[in-house]
C-alpha positions as CSV (number, residue, x, y, z in Angstrom):
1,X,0.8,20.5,-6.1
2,X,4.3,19.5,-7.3
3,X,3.6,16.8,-9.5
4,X,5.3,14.0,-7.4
5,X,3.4,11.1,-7.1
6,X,4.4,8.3,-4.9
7,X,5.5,4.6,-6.7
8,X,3.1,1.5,-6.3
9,X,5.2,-0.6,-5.1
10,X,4.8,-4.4,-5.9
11,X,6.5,-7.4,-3.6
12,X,4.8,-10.2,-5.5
13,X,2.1,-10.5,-3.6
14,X,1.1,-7.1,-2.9
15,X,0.2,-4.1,-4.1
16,X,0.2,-0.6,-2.6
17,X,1.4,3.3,-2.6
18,X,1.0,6.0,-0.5
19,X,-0.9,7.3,-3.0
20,X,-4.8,5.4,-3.0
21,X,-5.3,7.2,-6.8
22,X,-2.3,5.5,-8.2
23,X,-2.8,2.4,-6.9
24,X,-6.1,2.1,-8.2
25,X,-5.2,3.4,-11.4
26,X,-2.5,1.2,-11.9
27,X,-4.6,-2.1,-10.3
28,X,-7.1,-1.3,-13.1
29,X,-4.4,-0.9,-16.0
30,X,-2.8,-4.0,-14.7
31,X,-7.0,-5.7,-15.1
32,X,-7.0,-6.3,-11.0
33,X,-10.5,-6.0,-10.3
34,X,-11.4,-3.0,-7.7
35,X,-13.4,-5.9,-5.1
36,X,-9.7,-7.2,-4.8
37,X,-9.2,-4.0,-2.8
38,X,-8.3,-4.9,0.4
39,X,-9.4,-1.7,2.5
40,X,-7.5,-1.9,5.4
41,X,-6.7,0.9,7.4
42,X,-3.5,0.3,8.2
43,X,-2.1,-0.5,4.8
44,X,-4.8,-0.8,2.1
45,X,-3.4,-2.8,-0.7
46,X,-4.3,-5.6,-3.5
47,X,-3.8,-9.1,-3.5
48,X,-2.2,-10.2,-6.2
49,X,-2.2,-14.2,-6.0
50,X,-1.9,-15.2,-9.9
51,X,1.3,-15.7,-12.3
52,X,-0.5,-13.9,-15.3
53,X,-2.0,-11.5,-12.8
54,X,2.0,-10.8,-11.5
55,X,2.7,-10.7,-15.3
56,X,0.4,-7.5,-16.1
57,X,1.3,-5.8,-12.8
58,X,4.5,-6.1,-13.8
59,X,3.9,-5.1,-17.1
60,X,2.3,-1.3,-15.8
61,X,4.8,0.1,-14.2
62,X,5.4,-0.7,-10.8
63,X,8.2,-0.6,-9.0
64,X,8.8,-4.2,-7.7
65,X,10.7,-4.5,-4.2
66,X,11.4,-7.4,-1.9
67,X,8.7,-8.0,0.7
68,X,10.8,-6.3,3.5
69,X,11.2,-2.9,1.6
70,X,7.5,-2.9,1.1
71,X,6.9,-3.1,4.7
72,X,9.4,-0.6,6.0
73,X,7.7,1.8,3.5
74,X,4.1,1.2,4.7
75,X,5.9,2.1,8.3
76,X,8.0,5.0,7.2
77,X,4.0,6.2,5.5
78,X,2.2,4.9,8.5
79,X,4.7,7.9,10.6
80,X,3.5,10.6,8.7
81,X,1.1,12.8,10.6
82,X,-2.0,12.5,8.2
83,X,-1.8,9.0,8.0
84,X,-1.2,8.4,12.0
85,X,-4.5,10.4,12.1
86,X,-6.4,8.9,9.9
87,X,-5.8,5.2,11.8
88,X,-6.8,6.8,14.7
89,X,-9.8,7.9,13.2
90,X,-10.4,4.4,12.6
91,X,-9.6,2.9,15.9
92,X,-6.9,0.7,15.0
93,X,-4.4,-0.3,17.3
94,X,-0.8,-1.0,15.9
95,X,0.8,-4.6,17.1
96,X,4.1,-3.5,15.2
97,X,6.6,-3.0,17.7
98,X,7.8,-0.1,16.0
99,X,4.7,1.9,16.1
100,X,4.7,1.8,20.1
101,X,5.0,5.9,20.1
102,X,2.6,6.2,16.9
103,X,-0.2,3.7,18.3
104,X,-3.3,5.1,19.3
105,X,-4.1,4.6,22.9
């Protein structure tokens, strides 16, 4: 292990990292509340809808970014190998253009 851990990265709206530890632990320092977890295969992530919500995730440490950084960093993760396995391993099929050689099928 080298002791790099991937940011949670925070757009306003949504949380997430590479990293499904971190987020979690952060979400919980920040009081989100673990049903909020939005287990989705292709980019699990929480909502984060509230102003004093916004307020403590803000307050823990994330890294906020503008929505479009967030997504090119779920894509740049979605091309590593592991994860391009494990959503194949769960059947979902990519509509993102720029998955077309990464989408299962």
């Amino acid at each position: 292990m080298n002791g790099f851990a991937p940011p949670v990265l925070f757009d306003g709206t949504h949380l997430w990292s590479a990293d499904l530890d971190a987020l979690h632990t952060l979400a919980e320092k920040a009081g989100l509340k673990r049903e909020w977890f939005q287990d989705n295969a292709r980019h699990p992530h929480y909502d984060v809808t509230g102003a004093s919500q916004r307020r403590k995730v803000l307050a823990v440490g994330v890294v906020f970014v503008g929505q479009r950084c967030l997504v090119n960093a779920i894509r740049l993760h979605r091309q590593h190998p592991a994860c391009r396995r494990a959503v194949e391993a769960a059947g979902v099929k990519s509509t993102d253009p720029l998955d077309k050689e990464t989408a299962p099928g």
